[in-house]
C-alpha positions in Angstrom: 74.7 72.5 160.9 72.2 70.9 163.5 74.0 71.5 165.8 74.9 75.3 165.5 70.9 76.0 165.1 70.5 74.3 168.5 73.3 76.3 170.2 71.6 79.5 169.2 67.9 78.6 169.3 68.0 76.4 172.6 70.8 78.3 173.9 72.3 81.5 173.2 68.9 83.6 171.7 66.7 82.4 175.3 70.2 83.3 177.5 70.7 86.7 175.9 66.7 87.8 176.2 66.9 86.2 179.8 69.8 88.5 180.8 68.9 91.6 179.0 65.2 92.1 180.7 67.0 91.5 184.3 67.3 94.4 186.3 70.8 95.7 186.5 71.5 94.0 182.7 75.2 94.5 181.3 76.9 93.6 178.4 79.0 91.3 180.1 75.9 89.3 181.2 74.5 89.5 177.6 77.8 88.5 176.4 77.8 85.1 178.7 75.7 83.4 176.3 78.0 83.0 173.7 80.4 80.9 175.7 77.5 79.0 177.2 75.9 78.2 173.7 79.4 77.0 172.9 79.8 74.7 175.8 76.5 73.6 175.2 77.6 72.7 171.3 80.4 70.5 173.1 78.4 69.1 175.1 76.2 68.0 172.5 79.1 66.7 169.9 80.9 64.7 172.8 77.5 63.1 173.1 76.7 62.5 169.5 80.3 61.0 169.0 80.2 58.7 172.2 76.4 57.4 171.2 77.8 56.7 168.0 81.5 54.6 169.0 79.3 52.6 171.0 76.3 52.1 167.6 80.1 51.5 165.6 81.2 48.9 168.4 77.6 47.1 168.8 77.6 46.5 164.6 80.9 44.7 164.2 80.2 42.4 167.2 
């Protein structure tokens, strides 16, 4: 749940905003936030899982 609120609060809301006041703004440049929040969400699970394998591997040495 984390997670998705930082996809759309770090992410995809500041993206979108940044995109719509450019001159020359399209929906396709709008739309580009989506994906990026979502390869952002990635991101941010691979790094949660690999922190916590190594925690896992550290506690049963």
């Amino acid at each position: 749940m984390l997670q998705g609120l930082a996809q759309t609060f770090i992410v995809r809301l500041p993206m979108s905003y940044i995109m719509s006041i450019r001159s020359g703004a399209s929906l396709t440049m709008i739309g580009l936030a989506a994906p990026c929040a979502t390869v952002f969400g990635i991101v941010l699970n691979l790094t949660y899982f690999i922190i916590l394998n190594r925690r896992r591997a550290q506690d049963t040495v």
